[in-house]
C-alpha positions as CSV (number, residue, x, y, z in Angstrom):
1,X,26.4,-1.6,-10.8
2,X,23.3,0.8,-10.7
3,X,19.8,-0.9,-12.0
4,X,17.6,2.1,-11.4
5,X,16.0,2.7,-14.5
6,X,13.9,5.5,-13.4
7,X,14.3,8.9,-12.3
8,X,13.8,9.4,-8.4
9,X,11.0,10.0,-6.9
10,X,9.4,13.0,-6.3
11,X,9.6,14.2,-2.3
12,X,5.9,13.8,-2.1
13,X,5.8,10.1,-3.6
14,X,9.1,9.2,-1.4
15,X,6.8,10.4,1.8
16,X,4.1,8.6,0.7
17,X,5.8,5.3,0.5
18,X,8.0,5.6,3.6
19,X,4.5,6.8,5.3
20,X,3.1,3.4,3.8
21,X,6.3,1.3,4.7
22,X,6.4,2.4,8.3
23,X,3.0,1.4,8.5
24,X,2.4,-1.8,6.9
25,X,6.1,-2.8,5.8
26,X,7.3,-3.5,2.7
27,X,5.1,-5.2,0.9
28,X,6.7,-5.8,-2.6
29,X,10.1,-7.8,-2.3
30,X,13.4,-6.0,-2.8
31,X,15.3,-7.9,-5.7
32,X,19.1,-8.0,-6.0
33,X,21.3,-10.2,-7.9
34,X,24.3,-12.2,-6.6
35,X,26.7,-9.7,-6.1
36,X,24.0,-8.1,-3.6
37,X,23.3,-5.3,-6.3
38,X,19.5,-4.2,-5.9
39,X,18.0,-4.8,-9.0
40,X,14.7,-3.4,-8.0
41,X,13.3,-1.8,-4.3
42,X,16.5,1.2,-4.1
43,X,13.9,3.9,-2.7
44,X,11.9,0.7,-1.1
45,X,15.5,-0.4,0.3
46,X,16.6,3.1,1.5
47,X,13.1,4.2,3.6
48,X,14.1,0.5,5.5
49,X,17.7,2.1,6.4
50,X,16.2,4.9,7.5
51,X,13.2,3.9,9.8
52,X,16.0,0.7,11.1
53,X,13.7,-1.6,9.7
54,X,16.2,-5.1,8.6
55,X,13.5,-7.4,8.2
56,X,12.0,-7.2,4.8
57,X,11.4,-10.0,2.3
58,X,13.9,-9.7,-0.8
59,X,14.5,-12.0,-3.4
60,X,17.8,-13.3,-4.7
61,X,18.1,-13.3,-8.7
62,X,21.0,-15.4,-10.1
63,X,22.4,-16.3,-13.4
64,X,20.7,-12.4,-15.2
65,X,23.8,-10.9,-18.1
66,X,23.8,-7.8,-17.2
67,X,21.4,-6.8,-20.4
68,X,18.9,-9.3,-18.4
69,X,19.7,-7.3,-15.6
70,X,18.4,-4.2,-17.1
71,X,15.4,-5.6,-19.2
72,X,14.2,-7.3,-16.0
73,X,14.2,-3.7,-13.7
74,X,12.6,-2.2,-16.7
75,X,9.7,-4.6,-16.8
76,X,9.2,-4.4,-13.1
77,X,9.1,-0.6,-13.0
78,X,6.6,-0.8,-16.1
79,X,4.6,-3.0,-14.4
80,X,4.3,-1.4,-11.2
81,X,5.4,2.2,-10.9
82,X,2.6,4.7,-11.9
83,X,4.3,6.0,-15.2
84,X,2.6,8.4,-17.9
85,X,3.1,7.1,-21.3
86,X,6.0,8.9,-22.5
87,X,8.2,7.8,-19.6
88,X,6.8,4.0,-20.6
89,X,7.7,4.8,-24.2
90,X,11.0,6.0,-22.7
91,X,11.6,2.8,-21.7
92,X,10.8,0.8,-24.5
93,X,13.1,3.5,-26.5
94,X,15.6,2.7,-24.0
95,X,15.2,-1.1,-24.3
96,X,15.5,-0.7,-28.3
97,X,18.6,1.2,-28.1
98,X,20.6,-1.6,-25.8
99,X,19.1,-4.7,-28.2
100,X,18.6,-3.5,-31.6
101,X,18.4,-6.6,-32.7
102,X,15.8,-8.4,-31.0
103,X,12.1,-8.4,-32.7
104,X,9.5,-6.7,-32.0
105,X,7.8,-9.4,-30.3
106,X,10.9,-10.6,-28.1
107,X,11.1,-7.2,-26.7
108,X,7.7,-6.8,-26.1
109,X,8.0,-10.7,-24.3
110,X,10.6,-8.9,-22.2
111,X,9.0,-5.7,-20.9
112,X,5.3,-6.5,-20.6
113,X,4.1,-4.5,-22.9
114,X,2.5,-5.0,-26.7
115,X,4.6,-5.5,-29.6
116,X,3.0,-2.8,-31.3
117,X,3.9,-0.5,-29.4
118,X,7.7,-1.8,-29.3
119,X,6.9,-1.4,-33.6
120,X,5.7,2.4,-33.7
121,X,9.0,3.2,-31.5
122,X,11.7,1.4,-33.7
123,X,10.2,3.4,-36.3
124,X,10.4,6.2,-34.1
125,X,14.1,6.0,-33.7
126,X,14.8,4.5,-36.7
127,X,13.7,7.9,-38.4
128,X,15.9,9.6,-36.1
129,X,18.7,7.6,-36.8
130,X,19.2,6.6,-33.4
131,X,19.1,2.8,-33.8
132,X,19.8,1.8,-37.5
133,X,17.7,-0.2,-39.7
134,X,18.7,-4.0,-40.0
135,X,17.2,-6.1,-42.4
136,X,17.3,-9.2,-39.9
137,X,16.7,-9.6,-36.4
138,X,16.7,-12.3,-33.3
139,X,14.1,-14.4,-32.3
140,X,13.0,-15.9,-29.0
141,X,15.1,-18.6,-29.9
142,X,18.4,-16.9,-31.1
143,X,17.4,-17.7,-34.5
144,X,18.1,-15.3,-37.4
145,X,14.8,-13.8,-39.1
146,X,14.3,-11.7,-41.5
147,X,12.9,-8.3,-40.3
148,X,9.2,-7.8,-41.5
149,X,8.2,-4.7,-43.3
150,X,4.6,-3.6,-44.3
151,X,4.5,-3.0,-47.0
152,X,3.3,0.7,-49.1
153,X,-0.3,0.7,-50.0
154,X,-0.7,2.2,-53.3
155,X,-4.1,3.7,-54.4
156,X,-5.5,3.1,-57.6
157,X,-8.9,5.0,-57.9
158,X,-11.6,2.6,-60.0
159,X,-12.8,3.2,-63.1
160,X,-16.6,4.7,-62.6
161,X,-19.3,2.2,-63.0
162,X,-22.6,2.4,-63.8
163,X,-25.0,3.0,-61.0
164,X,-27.1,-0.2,-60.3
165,X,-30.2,-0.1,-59.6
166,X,-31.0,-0.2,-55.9
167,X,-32.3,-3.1,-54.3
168,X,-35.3,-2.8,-52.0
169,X,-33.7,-2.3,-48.5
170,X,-33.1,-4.5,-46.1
171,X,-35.6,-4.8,-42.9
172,X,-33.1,-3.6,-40.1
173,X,-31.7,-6.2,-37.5
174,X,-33.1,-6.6,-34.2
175,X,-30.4,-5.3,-32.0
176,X,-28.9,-7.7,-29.9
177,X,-28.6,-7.4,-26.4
178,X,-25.3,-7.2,-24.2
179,X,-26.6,-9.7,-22.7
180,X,-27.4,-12.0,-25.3
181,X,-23.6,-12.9,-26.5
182,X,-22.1,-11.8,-24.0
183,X,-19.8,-9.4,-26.5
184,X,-17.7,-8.0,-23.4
185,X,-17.1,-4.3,-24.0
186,X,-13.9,-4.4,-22.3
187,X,-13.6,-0.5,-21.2
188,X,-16.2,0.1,-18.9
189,X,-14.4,2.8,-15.9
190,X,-15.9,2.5,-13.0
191,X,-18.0,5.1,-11.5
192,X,-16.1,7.0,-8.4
193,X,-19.2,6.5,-5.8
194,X,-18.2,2.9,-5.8
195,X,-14.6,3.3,-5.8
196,X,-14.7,5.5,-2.8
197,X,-16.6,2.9,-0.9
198,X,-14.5,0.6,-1.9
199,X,-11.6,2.6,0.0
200,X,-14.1,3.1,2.7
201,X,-14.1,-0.6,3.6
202,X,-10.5,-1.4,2.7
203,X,-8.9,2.4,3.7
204,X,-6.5,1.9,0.8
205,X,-6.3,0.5,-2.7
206,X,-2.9,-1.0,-3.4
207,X,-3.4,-2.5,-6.9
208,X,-6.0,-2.7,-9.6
209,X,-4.9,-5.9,-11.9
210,X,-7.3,-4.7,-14.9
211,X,-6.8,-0.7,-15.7
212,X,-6.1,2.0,-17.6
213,X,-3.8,5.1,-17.1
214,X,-7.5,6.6,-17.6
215,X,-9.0,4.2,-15.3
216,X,-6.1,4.8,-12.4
217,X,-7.2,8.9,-12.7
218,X,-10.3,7.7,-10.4
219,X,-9.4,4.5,-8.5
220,X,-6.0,6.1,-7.6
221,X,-4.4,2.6,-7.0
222,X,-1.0,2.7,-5.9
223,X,0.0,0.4,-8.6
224,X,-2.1,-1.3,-11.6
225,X,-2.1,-3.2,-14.6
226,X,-3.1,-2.4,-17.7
227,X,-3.2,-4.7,-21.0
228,X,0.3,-4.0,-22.1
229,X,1.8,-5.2,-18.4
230,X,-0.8,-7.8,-17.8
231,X,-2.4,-8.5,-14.5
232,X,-2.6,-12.2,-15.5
233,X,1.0,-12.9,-15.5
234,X,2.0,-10.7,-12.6
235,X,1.7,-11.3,-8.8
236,X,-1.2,-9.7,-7.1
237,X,-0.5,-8.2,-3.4
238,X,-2.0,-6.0,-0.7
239,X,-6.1,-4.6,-0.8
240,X,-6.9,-4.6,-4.3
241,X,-9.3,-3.6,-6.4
242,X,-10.9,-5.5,-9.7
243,X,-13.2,-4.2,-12.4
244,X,-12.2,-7.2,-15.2
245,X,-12.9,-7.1,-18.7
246,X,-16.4,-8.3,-19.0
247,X,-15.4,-10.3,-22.5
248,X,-16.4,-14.1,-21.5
249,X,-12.9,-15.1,-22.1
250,X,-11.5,-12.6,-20.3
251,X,-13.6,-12.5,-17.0
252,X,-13.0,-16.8,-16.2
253,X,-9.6,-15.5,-16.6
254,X,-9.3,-13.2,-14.4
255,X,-11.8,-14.4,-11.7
256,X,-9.3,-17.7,-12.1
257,X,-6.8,-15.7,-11.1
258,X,-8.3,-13.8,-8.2
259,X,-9.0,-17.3,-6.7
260,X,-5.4,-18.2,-7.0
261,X,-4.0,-14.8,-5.9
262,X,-6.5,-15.0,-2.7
263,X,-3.6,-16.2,-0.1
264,X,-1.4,-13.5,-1.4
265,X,-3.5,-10.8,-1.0
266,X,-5.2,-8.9,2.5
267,X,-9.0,-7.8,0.6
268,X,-10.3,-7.5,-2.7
269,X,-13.5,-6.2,-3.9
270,X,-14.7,-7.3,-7.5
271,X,-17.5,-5.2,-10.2
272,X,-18.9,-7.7,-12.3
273,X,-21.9,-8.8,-14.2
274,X,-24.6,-11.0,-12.1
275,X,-24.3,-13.5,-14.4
276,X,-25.9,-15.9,-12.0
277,X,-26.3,-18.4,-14.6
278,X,-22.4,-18.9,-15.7
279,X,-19.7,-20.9,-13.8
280,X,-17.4,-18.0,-13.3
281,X,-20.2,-16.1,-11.2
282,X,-20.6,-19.2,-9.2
283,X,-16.9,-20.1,-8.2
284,X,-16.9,-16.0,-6.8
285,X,-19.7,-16.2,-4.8
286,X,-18.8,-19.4,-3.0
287,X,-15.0,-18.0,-2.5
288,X,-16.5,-15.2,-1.3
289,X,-17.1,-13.0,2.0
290,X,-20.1,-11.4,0.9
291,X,-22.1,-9.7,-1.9
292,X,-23.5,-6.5,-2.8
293,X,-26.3,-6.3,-5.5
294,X,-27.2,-2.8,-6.6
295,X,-30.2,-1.2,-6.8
296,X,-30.7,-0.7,-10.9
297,X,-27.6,-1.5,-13.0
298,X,-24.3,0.7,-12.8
299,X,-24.0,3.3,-15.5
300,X,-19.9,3.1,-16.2
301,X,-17.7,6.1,-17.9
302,X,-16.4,5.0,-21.7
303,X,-14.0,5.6,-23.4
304,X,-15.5,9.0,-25.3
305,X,-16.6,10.6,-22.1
306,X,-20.1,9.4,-21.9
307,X,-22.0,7.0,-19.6
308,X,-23.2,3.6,-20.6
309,X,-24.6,0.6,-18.9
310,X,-24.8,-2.9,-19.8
311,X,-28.2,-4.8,-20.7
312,X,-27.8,-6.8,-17.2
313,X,-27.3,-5.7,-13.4
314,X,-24.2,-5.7,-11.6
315,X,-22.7,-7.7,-8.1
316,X,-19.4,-6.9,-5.9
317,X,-18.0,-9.1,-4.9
318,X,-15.7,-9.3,-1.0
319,X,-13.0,-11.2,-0.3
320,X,-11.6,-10.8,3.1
321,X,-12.1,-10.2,6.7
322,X,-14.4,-7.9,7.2
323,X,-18.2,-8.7,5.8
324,X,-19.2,-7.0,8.3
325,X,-18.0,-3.8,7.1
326,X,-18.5,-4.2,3.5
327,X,-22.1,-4.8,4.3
328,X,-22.6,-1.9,6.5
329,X,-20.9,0.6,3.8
330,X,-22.3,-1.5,0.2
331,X,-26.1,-1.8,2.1
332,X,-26.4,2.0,1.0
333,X,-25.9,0.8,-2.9
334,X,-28.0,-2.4,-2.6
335,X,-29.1,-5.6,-0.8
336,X,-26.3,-7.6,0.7
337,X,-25.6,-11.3,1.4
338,X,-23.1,-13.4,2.7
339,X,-22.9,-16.7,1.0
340,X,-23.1,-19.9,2.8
């Protein structure tokens, strides 16, 4: 049975992973299922053959129906293969088409992704009469429900009124600072000066847990996150790269995380906040190599296309081992330490 999901590679990203492979080994864990059928790893599994490599690490998945089978390659190639959105949505479609009757929100369970998203495509292909419209659908527990529908807004316009006299207006608020509440504008993209000396001290980025498909357009990882595949409930690996969400929820979560992925992973370098005063802050710099403080605060790329920079300065964070070069490259930026 053949669980490649995806199209094959392109001769350029086949090079670049057997050019990867040959030099650090595999890295990610080639997945079959009892029968020995590769359920994820085929162009990972064929570069071994051809460079003689037989000791890789693989992982043996028992017990998967052969829809499981499917959902889980899916997930996996969402979650780490670098794939525009169309050929994500393509997935999804795909995913809709074999388990109609699942909700929303058990697909979305399924694949790592938002159930949103799963929404606007059932539409999609419900329109196009490609899946057909049921009026009830399974939940994560096998239970019958019916399908929700939202429902047609209706305008009415309001009859005119008559104009009240205006009250004397407001004095306006004092702004608050970033700062202040901490709000945590979660799209901040880091600048490309610090992601090239990021690469500088690690020579490669294999993963950045927190991104964007807009993000990845600088920090070229060769795999990330984003919020519908979830860095938090995936393994981390490799040299990777963090910029969190700077949301105070958010950031314990992921800094959390980081701590617990440490003995998987060879470096990582981290882009917060100096929040000095927060317990987050403090757990990083004591699991840490070394520090970099910038001189004046980081002006990150939004969403729009403009340039923005929180009310606070900014601290990198190292993990790994070589301070000694993250200090001679980040010096340039700022003043570095290395924690006691």
């Amino acid at each position: 049975m053949n669980y490649q999901v995806m199209p094959e590679l392109t001769a350029e990203e086949y090079a670049e992973l057997k050019a990867d492979i040959a030099l650090r080994g595999v890295m990610v864990p080639i997945e079959y299922d009892e029968a020995g059928n590769v359920l994820d790893g085929y162009h990972r599994l064929k570069i071994c053959s051809e460079l003689g490599i037989k000791d890789y690490p693989r992982v043996i998945r028992s017990g998967m129906s052969e829809s499981e089978k499917l959902t889980h390659a899916r997930k996996l190639n969402m979650a780490r293969r670098h794939l525009t959105s169309e050929q994500k949505r393509g997935l999804i479609r795909e995913q809709l088409k074999e388990t109609p009757e699942q909700s929303d929100r058990q697909i979305a369970q399924a694949l790592g992704v938002h159930h949103t998203t799963v929404s606007s495509q059932r539409r999609e292909l419900e329109a196009n009469g490609d899946v057909a419209k049921l009026a009830t659908s399974t939940d994560t527990l096998g239970r019958e429900q019916p399908r929700a529908r939202k429902p047609v807004s209706i305008f009415i316009p309001a009859e005119p009124e008559e104009p009240e006299a205006q009250a004397a207006p407001e004095e306006p608020a004092s702004p608050r600072p970033f700062v202040s509440y901490n709000s945590g504008n979660n799209e901040w993209y880091t600048p490309a000066e610090y992601i090239e000396l990021a690469r500088e001290v690690m020579r490669s980025i294999d993963l950045d847990p927190a991104s964007s498909d807009i993000a990845n357009e600088v920090v070229r990882a060769r795999e990330y996150y984003t919020s519908d595949t979830d860095g938090l409930s995936n393994g981390w690996f490799g040299k990777v790269w963090l910029n969190p969400p700077y949301s105070s929820e958010l950031i314990t979560k992921f800094t959390d995380k980081l701590l617990e992925e440490l003995p998987n992973i060879e470096e990582a370098i981290m882009l917060v906040n100096n929040a000095t005063e927060t317990e987050w802050f403090n757990k990083l710099v004591k699991s840490s190599s070394a520090v970099c403080f910038p001189r004046g605060r980081v002006k990150f790329h939004m969403p729009d296309g403009t340039t923005g920079a929180p009310l606070q300065g900014q601290a990198l964070l190292y993990f790994g081992g070589d301070r000694g070069k993250f200090i001679e490259v980040f010096s340039r930026k700022g003043w570095c330490a290395v924690p006691e």
